[in-house]
PyMOL Python script that loads the backbone (N, CA, C, O; Angstrom):
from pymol import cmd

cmd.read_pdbstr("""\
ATOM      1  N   UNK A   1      -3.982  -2.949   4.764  1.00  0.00           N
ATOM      2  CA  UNK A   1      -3.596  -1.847   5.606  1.00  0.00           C
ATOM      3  C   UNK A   1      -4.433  -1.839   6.876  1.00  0.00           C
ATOM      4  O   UNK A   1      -4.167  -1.216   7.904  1.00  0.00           O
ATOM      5  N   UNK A   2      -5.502  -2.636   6.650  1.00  0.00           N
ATOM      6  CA  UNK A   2      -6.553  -2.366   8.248  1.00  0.00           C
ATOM      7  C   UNK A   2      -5.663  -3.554   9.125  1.00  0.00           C
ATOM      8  O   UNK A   2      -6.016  -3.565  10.304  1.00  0.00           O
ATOM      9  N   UNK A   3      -4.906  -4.259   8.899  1.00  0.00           N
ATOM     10  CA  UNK A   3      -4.726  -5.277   9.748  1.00  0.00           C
ATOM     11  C   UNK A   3      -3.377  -4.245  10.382  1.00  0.00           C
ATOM     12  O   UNK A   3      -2.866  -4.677  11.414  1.00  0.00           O
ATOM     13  N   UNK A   4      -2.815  -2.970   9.833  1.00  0.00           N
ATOM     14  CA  UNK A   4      -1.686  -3.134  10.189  1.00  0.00           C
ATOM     15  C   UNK A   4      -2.271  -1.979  11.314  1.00  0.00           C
ATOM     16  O   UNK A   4      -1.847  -1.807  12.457  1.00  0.00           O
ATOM     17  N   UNK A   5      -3.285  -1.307  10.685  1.00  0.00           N
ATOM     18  CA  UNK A   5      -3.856  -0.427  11.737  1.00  0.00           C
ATOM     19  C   UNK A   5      -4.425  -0.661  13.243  1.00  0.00           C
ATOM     20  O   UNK A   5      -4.349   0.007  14.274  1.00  0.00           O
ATOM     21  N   UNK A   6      -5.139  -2.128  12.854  1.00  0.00           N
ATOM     22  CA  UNK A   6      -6.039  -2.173  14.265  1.00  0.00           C
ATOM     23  C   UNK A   6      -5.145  -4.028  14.881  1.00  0.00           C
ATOM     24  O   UNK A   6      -5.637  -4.276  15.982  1.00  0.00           O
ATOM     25  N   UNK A   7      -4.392  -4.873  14.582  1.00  0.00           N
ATOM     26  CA  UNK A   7      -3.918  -5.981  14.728  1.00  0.00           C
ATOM     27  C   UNK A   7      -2.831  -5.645  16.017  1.00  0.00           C
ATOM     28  O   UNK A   7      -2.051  -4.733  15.742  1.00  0.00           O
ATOM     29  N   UNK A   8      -2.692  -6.151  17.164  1.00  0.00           N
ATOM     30  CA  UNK A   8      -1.925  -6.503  18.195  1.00  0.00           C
ATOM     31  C   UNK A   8      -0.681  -7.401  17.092  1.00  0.00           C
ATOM     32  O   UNK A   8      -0.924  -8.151  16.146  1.00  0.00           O
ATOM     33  N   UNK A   9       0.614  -6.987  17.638  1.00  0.00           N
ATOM     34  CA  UNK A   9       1.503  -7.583  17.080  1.00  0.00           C
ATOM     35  C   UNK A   9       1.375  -9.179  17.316  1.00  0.00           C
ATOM     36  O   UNK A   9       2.351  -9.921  17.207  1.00  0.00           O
ATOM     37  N   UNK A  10       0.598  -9.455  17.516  1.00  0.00           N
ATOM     38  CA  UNK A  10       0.634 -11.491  17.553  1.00  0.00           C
ATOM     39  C   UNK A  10      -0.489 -11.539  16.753  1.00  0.00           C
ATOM     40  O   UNK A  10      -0.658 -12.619  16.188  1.00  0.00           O
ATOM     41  N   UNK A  11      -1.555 -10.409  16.479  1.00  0.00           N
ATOM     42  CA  UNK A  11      -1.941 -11.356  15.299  1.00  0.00           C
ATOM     43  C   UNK A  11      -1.961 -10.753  14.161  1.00  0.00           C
ATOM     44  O   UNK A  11      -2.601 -11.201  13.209  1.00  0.00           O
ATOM     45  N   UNK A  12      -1.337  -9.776  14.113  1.00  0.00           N
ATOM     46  CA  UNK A  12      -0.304  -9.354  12.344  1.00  0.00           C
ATOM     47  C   UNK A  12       0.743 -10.236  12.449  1.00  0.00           C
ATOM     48  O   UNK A  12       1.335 -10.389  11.381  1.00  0.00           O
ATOM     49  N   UNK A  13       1.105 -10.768  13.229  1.00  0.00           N
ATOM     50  CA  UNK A  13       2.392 -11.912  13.138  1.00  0.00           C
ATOM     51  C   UNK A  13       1.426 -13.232  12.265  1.00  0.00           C
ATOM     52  O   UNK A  13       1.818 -13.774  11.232  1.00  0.00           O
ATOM     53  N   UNK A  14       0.283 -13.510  12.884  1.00  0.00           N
ATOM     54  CA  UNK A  14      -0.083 -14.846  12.768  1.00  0.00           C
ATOM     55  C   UNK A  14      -0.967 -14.303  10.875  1.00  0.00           C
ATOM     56  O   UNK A  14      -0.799 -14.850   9.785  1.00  0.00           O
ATOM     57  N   UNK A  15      -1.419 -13.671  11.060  1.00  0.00           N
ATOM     58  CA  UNK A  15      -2.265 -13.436   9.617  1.00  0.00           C
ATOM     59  C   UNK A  15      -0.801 -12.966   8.475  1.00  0.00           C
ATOM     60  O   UNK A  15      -0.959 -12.888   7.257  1.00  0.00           O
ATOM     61  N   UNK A  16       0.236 -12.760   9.002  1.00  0.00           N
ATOM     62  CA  UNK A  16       1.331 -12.698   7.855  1.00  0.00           C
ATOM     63  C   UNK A  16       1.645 -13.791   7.708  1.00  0.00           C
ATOM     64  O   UNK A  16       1.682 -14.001   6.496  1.00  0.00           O
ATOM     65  N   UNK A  17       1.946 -14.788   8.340  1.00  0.00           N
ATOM     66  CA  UNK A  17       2.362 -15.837   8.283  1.00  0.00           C
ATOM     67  C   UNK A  17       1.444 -16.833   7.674  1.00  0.00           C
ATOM     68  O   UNK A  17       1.817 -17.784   6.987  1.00  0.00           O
ATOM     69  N   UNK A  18       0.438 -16.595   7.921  1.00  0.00           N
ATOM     70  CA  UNK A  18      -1.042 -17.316   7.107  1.00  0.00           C
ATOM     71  C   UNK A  18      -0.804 -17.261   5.539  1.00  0.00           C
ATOM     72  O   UNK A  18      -0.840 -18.247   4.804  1.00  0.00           O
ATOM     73  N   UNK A  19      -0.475 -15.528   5.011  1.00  0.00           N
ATOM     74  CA  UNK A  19      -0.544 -15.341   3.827  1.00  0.00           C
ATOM     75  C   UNK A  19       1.098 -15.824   3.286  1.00  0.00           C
ATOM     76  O   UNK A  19       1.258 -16.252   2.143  1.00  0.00           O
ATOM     77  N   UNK A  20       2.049 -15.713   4.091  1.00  0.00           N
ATOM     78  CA  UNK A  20       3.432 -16.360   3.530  1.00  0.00           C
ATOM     79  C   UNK A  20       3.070 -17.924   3.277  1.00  0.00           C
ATOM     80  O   UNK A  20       3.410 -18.347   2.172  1.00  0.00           O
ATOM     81  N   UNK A  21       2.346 -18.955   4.262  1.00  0.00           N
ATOM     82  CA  UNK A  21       2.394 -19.852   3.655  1.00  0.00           C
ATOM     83  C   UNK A  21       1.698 -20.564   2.595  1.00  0.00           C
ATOM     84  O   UNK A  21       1.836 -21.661   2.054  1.00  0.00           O
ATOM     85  N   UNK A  22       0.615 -19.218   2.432  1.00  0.00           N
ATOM     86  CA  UNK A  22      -0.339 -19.454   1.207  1.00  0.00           C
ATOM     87  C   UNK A  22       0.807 -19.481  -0.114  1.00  0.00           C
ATOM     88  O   UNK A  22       0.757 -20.236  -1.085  1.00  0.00           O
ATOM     89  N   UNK A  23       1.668 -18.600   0.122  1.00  0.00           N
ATOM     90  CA  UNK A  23       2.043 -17.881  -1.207  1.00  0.00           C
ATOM     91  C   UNK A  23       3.066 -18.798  -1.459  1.00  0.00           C
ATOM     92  O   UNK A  23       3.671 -18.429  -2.465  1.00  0.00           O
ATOM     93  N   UNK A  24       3.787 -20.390  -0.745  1.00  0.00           N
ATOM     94  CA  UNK A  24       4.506 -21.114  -0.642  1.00  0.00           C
ATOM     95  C   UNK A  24       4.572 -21.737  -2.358  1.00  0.00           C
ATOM     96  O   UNK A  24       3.713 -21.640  -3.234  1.00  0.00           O
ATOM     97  N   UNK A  25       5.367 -22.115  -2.386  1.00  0.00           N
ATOM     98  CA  UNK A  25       5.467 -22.577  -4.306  1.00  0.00           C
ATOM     99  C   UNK A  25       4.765 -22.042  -5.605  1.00  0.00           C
ATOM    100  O   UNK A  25       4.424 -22.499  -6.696  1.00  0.00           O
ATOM    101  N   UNK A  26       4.715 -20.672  -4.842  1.00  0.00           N
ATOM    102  CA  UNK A  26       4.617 -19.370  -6.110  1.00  0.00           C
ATOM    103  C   UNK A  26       5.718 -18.678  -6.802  1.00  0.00           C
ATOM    104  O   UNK A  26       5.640 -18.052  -7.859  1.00  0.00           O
ATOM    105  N   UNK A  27       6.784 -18.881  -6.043  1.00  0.00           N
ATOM    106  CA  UNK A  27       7.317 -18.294  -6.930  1.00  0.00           C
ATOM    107  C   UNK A  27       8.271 -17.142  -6.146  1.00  0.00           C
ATOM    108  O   UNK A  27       9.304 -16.533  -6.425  1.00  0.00           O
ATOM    109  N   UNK A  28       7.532 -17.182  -5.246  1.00  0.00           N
ATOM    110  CA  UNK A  28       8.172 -15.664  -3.784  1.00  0.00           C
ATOM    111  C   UNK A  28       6.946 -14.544  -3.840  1.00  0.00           C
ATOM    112  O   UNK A  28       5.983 -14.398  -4.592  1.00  0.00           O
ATOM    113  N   UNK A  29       7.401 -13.888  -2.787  1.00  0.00           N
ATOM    114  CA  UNK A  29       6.422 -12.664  -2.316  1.00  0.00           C
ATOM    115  C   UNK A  29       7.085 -11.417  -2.320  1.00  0.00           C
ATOM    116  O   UNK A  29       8.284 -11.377  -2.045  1.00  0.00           O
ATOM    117  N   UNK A  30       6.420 -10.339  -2.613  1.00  0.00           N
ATOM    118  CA  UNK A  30       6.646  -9.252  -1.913  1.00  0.00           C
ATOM    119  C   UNK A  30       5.474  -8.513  -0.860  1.00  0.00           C
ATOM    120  O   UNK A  30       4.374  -8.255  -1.347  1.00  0.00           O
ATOM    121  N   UNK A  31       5.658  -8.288   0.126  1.00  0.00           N
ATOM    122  CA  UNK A  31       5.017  -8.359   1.351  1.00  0.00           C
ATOM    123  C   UNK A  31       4.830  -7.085   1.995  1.00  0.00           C
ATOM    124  O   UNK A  31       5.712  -6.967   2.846  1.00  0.00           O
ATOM    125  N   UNK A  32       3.884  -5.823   1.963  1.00  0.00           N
ATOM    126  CA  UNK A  32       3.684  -4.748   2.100  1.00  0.00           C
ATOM    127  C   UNK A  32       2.066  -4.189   2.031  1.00  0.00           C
ATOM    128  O   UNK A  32       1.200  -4.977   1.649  1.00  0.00           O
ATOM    129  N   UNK A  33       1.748  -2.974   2.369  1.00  0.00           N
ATOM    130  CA  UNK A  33       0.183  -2.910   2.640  1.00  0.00           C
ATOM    131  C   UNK A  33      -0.566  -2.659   1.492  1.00  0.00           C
ATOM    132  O   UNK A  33      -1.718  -2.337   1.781  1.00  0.00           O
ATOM    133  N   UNK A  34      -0.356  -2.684   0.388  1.00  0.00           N
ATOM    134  CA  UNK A  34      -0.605  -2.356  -0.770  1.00  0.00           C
ATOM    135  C   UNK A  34      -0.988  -0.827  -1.354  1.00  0.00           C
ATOM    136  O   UNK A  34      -1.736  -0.606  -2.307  1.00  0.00           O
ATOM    137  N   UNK A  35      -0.286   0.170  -0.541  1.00  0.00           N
ATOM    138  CA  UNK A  35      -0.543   1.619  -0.476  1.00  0.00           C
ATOM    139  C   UNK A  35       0.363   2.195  -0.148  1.00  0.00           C
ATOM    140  O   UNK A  35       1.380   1.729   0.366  1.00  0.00           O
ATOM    141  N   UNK A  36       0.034   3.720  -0.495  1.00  0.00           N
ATOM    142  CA  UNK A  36       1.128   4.120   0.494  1.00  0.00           C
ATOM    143  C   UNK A  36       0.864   3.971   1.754  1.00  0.00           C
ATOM    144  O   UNK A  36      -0.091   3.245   2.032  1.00  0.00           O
ATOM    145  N   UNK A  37       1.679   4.653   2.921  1.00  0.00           N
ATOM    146  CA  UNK A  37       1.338   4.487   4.573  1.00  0.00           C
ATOM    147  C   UNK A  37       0.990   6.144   4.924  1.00  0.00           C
ATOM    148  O   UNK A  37       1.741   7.043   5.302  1.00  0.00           O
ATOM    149  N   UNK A  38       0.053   6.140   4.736  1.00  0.00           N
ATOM    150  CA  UNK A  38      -0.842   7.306   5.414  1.00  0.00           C
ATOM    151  C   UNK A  38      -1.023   7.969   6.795  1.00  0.00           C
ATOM    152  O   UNK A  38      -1.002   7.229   7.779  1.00  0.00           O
ATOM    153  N   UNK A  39      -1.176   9.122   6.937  1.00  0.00           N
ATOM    154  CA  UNK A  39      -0.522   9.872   8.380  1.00  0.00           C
ATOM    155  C   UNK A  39      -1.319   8.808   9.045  1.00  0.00           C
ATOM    156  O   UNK A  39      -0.746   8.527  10.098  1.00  0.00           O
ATOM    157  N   UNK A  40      -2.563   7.981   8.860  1.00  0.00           N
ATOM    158  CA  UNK A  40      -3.297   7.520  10.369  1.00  0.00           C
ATOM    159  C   UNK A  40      -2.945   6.112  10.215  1.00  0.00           C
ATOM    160  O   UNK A  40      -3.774   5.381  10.757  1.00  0.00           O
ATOM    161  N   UNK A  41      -1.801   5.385   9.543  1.00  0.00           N
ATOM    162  CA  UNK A  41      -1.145   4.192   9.913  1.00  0.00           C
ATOM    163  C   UNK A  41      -0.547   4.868  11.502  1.00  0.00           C
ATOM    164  O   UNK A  41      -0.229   5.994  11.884  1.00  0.00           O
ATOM    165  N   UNK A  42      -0.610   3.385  12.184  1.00  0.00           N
ATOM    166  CA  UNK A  42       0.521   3.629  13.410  1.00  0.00           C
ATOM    167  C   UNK A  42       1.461   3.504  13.195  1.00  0.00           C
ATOM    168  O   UNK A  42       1.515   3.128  12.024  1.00  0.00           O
ATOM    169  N   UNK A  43       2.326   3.572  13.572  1.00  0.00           N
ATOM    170  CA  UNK A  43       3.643   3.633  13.252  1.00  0.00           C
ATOM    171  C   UNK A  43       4.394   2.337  14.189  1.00  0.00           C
ATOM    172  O   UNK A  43       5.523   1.942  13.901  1.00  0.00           O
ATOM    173  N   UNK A  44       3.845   1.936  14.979  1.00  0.00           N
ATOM    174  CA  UNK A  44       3.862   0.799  15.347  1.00  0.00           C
ATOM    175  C   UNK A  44       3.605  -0.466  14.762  1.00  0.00           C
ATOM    176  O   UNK A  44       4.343  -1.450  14.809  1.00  0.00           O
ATOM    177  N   UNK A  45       2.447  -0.362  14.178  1.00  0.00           N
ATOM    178  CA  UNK A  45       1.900  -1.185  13.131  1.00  0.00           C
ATOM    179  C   UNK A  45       2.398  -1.426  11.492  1.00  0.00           C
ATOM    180  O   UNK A  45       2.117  -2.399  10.792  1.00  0.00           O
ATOM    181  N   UNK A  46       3.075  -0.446  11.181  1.00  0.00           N
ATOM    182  CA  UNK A  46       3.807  -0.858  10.700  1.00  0.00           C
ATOM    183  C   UNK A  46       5.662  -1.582  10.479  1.00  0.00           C
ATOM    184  O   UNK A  46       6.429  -2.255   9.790  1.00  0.00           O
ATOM    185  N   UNK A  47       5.479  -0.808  11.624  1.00  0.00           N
ATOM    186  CA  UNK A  47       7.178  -1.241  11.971  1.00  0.00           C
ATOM    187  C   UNK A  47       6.661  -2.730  12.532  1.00  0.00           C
ATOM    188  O   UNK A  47       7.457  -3.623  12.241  1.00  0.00           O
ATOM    189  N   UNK A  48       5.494  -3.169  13.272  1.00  0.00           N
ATOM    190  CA  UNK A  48       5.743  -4.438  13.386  1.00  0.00           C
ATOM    191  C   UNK A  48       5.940  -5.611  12.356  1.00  0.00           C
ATOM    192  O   UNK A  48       6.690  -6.555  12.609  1.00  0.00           O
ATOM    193  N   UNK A  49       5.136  -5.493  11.028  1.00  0.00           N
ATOM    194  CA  UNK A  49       4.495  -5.749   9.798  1.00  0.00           C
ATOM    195  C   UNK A  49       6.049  -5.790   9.599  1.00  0.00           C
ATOM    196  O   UNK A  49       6.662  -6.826   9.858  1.00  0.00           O
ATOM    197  N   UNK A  50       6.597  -4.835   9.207  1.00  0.00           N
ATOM    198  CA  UNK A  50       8.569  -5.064   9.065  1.00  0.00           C
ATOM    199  C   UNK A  50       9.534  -6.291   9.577  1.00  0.00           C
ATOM    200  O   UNK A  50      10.300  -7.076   9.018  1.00  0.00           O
ATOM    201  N   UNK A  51       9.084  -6.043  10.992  1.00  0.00           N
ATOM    202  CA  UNK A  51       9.757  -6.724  11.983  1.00  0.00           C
ATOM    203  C   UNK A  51       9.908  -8.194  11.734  1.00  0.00           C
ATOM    204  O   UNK A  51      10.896  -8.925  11.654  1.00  0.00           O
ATOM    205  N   UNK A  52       8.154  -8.470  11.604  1.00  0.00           N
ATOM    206  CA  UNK A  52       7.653 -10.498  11.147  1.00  0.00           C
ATOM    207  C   UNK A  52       8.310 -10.548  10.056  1.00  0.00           C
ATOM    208  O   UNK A  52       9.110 -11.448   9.798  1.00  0.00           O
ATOM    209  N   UNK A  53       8.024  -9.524   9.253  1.00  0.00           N
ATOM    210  CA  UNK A  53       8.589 -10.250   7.478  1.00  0.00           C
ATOM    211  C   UNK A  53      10.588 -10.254   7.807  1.00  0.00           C
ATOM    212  O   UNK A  53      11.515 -10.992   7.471  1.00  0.00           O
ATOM    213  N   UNK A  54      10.515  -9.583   8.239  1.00  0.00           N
ATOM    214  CA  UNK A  54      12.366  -9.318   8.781  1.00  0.00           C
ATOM    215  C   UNK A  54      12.885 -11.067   9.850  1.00  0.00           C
ATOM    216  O   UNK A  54      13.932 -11.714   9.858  1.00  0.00           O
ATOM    217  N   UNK A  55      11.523 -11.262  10.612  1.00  0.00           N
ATOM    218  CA  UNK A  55      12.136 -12.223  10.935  1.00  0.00           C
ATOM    219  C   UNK A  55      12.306 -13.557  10.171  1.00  0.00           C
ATOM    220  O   UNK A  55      13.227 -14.373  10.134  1.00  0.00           O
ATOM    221  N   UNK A  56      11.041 -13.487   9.547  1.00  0.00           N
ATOM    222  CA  UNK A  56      10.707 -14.740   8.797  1.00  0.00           C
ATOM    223  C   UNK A  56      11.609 -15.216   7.788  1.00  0.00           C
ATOM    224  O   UNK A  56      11.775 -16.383   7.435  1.00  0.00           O
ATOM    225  N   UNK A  57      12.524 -13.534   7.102  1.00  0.00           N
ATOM    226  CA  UNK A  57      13.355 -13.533   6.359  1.00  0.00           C
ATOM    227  C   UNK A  57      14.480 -14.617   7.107  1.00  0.00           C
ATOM    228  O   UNK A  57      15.132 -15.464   6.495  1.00  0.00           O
ATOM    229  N   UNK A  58      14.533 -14.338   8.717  1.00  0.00           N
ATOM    230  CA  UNK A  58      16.035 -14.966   8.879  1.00  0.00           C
ATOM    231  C   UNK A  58      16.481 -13.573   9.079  1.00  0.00           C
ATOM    232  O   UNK A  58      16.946 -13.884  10.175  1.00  0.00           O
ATOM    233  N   UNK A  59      16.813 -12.044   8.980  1.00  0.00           N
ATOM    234  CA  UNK A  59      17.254 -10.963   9.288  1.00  0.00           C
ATOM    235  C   UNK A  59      18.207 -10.496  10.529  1.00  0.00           C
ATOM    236  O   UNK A  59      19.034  -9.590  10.625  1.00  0.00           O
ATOM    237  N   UNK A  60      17.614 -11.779  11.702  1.00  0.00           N
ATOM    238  CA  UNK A  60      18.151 -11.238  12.756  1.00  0.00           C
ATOM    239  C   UNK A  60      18.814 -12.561  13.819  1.00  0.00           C
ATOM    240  O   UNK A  60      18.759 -12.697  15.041  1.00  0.00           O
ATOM    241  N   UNK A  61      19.362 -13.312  12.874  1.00  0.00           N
ATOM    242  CA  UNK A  61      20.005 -14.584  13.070  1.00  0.00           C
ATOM    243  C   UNK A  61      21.667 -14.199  14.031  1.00  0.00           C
ATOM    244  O   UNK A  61      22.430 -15.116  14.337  1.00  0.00           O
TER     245      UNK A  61
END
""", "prot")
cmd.dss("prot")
cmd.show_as("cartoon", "prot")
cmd.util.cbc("prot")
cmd.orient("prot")
């Protein structure tokens, strides 16, 4: 959750993508802050965190 708080969208892009390709021939991921999202998440920060995993999915092809 701190990355989604204080991370510029390029490098919550790049540290998601770090941990997607860790998690490569596991089996799959589910990909979220491990909490709930608390009034002092940004709301930016998390909608970006959405956005990467949305693209990475392929979502917006």
């Amino acid at each position: 959750m701190d990355m989604v708080c204080h991370c510029s969208k390029q490098e919550l892009k790049e540290y998601i993508l770090d941990i997607v390709a860790k998690s490569k021939g596991h089996g799959g991921f589910a990909f979220g802050t491990g909490n709930s999202i608390p009034d002092y998440v940004p709301t930016e920060g998390y909608l970006n965190m959405i956005e990467v995993i949305r693209e990475y999915r392929g979502d917006f092809k």
